[in-house]
PyMOL commands that place a pseudoatom at each C-alpha (Angstrom):
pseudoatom trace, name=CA, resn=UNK, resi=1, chain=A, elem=C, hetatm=0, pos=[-96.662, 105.649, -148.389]
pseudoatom trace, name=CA, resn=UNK, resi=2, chain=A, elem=C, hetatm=0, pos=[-97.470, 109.298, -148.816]
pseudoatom trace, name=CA, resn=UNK, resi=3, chain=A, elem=C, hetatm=0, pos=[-97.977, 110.839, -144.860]
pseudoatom trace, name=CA, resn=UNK, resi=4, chain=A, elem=C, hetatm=0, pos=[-99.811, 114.005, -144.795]
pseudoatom trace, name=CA, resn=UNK, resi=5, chain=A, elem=C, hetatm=0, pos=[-100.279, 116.256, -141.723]
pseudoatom trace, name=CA, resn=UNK, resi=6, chain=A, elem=C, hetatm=0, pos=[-103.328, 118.460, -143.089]
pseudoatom trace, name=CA, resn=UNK, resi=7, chain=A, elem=C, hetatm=0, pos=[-105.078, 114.541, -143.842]
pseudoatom trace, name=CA, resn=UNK, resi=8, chain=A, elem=C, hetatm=0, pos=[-103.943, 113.580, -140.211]
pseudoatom trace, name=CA, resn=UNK, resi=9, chain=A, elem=C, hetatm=0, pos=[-105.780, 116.982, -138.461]
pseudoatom trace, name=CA, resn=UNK, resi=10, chain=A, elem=C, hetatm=0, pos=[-108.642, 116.298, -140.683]
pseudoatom trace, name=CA, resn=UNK, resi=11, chain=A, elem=C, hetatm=0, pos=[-109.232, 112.661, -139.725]
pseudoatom trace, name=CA, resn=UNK, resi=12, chain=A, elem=C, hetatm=0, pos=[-108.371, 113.129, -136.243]
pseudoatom trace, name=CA, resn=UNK, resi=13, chain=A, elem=C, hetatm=0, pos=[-110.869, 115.984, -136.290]
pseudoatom trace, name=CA, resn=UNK, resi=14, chain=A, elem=C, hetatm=0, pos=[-113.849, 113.576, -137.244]
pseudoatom trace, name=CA, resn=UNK, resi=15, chain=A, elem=C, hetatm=0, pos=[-112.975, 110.488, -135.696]
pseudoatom trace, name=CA, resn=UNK, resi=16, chain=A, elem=C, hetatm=0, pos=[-113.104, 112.054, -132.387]
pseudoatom trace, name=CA, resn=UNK, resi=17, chain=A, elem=C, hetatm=0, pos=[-116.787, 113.323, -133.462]
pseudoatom trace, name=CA, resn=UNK, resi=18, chain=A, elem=C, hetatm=0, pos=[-117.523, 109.133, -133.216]
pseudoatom trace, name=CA, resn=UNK, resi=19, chain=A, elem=C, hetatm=0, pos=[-119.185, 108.834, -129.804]
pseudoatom trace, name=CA, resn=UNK, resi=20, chain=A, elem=C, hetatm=0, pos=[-117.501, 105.437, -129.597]
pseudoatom trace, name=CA, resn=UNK, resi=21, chain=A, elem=C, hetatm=0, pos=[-114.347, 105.268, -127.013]
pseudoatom trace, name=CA, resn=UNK, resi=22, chain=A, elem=C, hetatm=0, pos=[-111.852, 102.743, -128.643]
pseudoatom trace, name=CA, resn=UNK, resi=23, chain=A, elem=C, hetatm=0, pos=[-110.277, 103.525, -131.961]
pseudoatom trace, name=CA, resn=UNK, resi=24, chain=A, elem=C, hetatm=0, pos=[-111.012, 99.531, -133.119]
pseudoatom trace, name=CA, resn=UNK, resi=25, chain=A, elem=C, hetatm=0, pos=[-114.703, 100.354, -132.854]
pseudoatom trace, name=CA, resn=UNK, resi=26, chain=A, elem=C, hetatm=0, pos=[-114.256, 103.653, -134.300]
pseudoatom trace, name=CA, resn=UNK, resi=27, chain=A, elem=C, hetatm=0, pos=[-112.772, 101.738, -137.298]
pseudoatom trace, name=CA, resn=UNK, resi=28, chain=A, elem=C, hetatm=0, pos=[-115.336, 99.548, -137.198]
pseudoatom trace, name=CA, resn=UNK, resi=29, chain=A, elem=C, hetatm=0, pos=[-117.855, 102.011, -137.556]
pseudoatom trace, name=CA, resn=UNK, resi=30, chain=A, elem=C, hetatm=0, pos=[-116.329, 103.513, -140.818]
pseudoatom trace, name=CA, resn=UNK, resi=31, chain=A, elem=C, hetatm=0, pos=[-115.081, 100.345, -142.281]
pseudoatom trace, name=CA, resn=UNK, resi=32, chain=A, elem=C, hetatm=0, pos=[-111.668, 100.183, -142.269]
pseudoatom trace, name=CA, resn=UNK, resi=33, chain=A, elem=C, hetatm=0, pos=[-109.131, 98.307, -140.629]
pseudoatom trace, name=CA, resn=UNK, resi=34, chain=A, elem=C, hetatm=0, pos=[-107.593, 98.933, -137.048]
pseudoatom trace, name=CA, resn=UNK, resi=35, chain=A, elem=C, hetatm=0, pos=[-104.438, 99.132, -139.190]
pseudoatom trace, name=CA, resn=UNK, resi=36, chain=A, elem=C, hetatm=0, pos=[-105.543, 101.582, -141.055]
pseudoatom trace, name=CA, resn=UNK, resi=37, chain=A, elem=C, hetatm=0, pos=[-107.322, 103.649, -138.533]
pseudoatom trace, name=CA, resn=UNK, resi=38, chain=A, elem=C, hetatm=0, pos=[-103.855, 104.004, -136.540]
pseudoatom trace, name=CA, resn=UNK, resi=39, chain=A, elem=C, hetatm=0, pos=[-101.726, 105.309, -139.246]
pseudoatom trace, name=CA, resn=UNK, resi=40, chain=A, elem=C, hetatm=0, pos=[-104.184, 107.578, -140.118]
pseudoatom trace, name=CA, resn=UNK, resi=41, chain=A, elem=C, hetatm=0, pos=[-104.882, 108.974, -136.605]
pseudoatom trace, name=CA, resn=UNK, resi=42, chain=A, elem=C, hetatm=0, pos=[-101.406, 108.444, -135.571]
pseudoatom trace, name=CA, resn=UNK, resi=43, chain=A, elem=C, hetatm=0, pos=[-99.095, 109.455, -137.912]
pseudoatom trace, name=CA, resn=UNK, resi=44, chain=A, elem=C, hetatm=0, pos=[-100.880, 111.011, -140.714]
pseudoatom trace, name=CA, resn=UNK, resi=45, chain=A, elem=C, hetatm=0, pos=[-100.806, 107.988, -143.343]
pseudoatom trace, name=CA, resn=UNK, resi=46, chain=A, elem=C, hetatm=0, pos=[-102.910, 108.671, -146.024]
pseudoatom trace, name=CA, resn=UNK, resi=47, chain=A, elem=C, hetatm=0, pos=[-104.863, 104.999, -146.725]
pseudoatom trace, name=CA, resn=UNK, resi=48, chain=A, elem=C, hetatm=0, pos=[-105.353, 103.617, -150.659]
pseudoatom trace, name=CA, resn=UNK, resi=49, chain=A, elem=C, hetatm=0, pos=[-107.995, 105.032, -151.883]
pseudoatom trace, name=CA, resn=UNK, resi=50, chain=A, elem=C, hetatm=0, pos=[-110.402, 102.730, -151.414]
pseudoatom trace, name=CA, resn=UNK, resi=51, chain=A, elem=C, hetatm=0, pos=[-109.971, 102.993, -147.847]
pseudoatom trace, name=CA, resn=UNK, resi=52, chain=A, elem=C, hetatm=0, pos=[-110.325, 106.971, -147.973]
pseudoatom trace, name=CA, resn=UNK, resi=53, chain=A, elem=C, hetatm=0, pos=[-113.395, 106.677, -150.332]
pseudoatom trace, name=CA, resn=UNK, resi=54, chain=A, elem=C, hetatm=0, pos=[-114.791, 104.480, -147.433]
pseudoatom trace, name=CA, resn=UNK, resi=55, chain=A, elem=C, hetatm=0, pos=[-113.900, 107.378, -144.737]
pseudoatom trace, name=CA, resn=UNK, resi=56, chain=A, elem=C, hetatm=0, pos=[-115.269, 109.818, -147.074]
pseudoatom trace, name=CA, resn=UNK, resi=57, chain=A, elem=C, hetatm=0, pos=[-118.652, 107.728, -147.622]
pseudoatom trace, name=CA, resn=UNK, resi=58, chain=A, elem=C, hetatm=0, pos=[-118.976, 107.331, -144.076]
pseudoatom trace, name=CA, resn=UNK, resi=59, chain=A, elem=C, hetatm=0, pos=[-118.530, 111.376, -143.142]
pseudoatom trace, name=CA, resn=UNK, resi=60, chain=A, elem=C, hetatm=0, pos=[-120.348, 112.226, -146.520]
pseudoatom trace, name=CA, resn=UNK, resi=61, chain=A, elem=C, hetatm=0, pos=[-117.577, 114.838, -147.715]
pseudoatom trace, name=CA, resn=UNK, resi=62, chain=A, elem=C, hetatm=0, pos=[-115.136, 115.119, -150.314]
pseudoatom trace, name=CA, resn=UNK, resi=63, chain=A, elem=C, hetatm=0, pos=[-111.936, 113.180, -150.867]
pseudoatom trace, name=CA, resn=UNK, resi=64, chain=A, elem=C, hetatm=0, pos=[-110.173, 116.608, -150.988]
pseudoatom trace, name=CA, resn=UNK, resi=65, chain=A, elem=C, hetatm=0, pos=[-111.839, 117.610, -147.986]
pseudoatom trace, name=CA, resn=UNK, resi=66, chain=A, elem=C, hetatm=0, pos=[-110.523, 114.876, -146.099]
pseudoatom trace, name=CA, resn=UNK, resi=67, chain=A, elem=C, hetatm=0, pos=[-107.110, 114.831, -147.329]
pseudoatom trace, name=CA, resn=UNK, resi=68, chain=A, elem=C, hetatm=0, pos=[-107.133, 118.691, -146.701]
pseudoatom trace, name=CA, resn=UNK, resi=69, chain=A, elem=C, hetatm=0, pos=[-106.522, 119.896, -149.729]
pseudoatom trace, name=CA, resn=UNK, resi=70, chain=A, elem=C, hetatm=0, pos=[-109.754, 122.218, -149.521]
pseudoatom trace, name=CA, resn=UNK, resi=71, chain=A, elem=C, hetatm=0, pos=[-111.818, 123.810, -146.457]
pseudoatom trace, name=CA, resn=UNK, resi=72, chain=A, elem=C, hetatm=0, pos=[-114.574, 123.791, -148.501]
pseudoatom trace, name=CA, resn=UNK, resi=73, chain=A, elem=C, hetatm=0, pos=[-117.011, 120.839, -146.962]
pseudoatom trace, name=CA, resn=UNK, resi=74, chain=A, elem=C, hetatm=0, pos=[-119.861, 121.213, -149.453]
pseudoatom trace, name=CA, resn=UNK, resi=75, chain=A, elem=C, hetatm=0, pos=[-120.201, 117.746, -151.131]
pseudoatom trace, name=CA, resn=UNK, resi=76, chain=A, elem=C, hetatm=0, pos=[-123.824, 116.281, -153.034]
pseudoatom trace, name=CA, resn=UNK, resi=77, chain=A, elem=C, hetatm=0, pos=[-122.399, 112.409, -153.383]
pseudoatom trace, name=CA, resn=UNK, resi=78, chain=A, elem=C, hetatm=0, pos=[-124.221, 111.076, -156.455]
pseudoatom trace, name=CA, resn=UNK, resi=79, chain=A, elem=C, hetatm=0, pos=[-127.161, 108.501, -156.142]
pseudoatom trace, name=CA, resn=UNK, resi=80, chain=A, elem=C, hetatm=0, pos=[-125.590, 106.684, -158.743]
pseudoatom trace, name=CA, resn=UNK, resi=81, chain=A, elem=C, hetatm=0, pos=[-121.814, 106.113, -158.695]
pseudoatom trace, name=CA, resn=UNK, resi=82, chain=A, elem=C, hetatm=0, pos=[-120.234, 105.955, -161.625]
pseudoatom trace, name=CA, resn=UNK, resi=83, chain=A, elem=C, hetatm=0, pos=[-117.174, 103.347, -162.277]
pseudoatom trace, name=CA, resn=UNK, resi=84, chain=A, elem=C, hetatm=0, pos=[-113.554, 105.261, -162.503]
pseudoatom trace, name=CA, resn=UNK, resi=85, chain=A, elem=C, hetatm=0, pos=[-112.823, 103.399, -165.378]
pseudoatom trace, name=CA, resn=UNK, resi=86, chain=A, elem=C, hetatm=0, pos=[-115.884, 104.688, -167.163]
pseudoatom trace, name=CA, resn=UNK, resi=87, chain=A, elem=C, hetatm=0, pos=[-115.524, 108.089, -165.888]
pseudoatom trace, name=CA, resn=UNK, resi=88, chain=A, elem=C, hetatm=0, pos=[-111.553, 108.259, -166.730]
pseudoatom trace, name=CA, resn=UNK, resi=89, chain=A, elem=C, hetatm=0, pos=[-112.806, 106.952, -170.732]
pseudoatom trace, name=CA, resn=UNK, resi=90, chain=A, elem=C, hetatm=0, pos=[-115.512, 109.687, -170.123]
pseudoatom trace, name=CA, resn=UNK, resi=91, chain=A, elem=C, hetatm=0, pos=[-112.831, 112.610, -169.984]
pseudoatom trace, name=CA, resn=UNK, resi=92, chain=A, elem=C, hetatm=0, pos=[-110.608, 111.056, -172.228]
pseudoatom trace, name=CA, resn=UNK, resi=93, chain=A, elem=C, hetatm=0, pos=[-112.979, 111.501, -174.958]
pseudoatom trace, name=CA, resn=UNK, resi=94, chain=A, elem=C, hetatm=0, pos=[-113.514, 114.886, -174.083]
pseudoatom trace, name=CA, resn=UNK, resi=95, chain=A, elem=C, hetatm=0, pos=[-109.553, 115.565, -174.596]
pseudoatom trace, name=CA, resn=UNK, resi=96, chain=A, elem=C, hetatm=0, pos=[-109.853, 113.734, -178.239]
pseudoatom trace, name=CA, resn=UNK, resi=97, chain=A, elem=C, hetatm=0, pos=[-107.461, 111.086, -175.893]
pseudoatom trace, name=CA, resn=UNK, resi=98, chain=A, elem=C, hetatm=0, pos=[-107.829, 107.862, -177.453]
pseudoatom trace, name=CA, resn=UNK, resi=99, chain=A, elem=C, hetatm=0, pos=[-104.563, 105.703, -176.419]
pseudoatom trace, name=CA, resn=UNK, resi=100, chain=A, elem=C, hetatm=0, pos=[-103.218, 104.893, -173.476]
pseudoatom trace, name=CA, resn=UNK, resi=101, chain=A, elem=C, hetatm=0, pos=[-99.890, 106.425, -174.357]
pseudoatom trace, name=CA, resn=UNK, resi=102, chain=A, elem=C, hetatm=0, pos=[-100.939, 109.471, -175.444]
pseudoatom trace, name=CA, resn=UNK, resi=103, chain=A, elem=C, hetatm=0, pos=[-102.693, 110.340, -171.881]
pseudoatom trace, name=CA, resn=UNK, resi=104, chain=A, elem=C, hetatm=0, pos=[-99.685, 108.950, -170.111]
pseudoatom trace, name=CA, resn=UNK, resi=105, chain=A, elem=C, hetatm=0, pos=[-97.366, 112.059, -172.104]
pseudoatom trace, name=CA, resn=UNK, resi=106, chain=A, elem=C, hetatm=0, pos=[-100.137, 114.653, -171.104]
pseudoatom trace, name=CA, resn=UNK, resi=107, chain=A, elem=C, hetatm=0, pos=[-100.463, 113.762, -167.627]
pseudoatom trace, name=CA, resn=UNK, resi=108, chain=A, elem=C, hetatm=0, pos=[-96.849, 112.416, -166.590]
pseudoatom trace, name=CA, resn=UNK, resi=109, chain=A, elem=C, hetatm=0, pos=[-97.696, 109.451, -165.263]
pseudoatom trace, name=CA, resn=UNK, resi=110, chain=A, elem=C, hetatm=0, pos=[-96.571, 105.785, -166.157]
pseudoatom trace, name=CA, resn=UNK, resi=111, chain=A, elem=C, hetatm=0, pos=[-98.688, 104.171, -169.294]
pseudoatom trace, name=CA, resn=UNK, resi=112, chain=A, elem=C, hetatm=0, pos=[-97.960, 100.862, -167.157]
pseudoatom trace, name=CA, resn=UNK, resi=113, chain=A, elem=C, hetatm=0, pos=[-100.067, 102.439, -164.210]
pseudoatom trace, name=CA, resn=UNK, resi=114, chain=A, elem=C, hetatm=0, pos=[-102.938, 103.580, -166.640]
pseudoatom trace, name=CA, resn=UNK, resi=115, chain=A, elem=C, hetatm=0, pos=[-102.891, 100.297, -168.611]
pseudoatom trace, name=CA, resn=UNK, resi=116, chain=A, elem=C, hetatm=0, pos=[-103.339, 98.824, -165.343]
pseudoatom trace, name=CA, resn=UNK, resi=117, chain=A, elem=C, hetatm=0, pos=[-106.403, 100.887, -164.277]
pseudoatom trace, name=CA, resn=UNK, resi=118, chain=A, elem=C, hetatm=0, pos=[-108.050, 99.703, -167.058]
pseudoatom trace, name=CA, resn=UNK, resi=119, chain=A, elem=C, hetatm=0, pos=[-107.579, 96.359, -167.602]
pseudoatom trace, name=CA, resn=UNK, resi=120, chain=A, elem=C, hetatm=0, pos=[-107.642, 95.275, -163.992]
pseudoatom trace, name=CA, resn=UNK, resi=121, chain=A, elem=C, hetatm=0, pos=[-110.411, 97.715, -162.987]
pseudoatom trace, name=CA, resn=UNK, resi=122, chain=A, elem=C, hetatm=0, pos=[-108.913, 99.625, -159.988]
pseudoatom trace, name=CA, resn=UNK, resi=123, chain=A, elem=C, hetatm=0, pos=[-108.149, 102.730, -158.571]
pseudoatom trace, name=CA, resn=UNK, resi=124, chain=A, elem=C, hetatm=0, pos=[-105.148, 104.951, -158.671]
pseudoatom trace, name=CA, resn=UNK, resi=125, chain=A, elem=C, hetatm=0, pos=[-103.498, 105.834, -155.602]
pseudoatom trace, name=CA, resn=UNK, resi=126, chain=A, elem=C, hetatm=0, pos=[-104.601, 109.487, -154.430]
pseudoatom trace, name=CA, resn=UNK, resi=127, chain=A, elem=C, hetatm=0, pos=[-101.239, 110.937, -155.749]
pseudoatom trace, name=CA, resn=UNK, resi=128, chain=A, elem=C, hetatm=0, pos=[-102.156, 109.928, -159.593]
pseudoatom trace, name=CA, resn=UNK, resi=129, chain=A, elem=C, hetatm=0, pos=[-105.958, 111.057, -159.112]
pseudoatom trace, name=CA, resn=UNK, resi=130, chain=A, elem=C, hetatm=0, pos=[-104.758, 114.492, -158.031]
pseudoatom trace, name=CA, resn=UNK, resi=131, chain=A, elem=C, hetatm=0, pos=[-102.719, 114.499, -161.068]
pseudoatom trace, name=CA, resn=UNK, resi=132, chain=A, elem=C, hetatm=0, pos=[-105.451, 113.446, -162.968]
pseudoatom trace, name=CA, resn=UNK, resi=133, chain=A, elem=C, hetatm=0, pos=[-108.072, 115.509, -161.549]
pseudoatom trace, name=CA, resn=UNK, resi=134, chain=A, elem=C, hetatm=0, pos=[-105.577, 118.590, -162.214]
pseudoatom trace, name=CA, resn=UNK, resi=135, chain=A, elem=C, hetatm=0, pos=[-105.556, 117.953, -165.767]
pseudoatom trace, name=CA, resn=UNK, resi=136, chain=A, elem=C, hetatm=0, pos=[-109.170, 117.666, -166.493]
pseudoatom trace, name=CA, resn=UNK, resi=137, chain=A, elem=C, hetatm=0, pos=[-109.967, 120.432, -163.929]
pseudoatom trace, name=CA, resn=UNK, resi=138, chain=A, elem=C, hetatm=0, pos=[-112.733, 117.977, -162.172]
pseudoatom trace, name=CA, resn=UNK, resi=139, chain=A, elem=C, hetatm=0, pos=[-112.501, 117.087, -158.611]
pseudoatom trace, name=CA, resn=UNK, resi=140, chain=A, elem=C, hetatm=0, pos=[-111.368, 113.868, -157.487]
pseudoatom trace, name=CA, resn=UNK, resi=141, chain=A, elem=C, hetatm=0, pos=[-114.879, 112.964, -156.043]
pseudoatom trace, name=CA, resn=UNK, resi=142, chain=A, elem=C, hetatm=0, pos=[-116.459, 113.817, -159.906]
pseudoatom trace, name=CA, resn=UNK, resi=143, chain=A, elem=C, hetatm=0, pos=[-113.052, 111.448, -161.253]
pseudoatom trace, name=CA, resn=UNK, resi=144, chain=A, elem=C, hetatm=0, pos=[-114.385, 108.774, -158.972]
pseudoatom trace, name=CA, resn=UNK, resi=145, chain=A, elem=C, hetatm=0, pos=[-117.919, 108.806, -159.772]
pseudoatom trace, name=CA, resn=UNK, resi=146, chain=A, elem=C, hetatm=0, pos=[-118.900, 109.762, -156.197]
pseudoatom trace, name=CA, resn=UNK, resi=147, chain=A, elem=C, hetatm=0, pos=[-120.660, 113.009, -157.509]
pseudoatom trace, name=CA, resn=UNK, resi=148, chain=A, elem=C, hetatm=0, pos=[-121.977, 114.440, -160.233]
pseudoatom trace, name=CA, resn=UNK, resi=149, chain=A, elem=C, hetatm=0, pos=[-120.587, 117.960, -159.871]
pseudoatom trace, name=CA, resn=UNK, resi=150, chain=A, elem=C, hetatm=0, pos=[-117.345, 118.059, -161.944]
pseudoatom trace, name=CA, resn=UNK, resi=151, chain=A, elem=C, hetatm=0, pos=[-115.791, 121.544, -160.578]
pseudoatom trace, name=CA, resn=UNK, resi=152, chain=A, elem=C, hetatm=0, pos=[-112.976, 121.391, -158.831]
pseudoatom trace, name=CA, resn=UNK, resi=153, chain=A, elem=C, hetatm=0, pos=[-112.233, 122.229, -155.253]
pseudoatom trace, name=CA, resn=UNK, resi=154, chain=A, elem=C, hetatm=0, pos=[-111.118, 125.139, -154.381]
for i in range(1, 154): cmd.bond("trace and resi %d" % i, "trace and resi %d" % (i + 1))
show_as sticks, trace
zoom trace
């Protein structure tokens, strides 16, 4: 459970934009849980990722924007999203990657955690996709298919 203080400012900052007075319909609102909405706001728990891609669909910025790792708010979400899986192979290719193995050396992270990405068809947790996104100097948004633009932010 990775708790971040720059992700807890940053949510706090747009959840109180919500006109709405209790934090359950607040959570409503975005689509996520009350659970989820309290350790955010609260304490600064950074949510899996689907649950941040939710937040970030909802406020129509970038993951790294929300989890404050840029101040730069410009985001164009992409009309058609594009699977992580297909995106991840995308990249791959364009690293002459072609086993599982070989990207889990380059990037340091468990081949059992990428094998798992693609055969069960989910998403890393935020920490890997930074990782990720680091080493094919995309964004996490362009990693995720929610935009087109690939250049990192800055």
């Amino acid at each position: 459970m990775a708790i971040s203080l720059n992700f807890q400012n940053r949510f706090v900052e747009l959840a109180d934009e919500l006109n709405e007075k209790s934090k359950s319909q607040r959570a409503k609102i975005i689509g996520i849980s009350n659970t989820t909405y309290s350790n955010a706001y609260n304490y600064g728990i950074i949510p899996k990722t689907s649950s941040l891609i939710r937040i970030a669909d909802y406020f129509n910025i970038s993951i790294e924007y929300l989890i404050g790792n840029t101040d730069n708010e410009r985001f164009e979400k992409s009309l058609l999203t594009i699977p992580f899986k297909e995106r991840l192979t995308e990249l791959q290719k364009s690293k002459n990657i072609s086993t599982v193995y070989e990207l889990s050396q380059r990037v340091h992270i468990h081949r059992n955690n990428i094998a798992q990405w693609n055969k069960l068809n989910c998403i890393p947790l935020i920490d890997d996709l930074i990782i990720l996104a680091d080493y094919f100097k995309v964004s996490v948004d362009y990693l995720l298919g929610r935009t087109d633009d690939e250049t990192p932010y800055k």
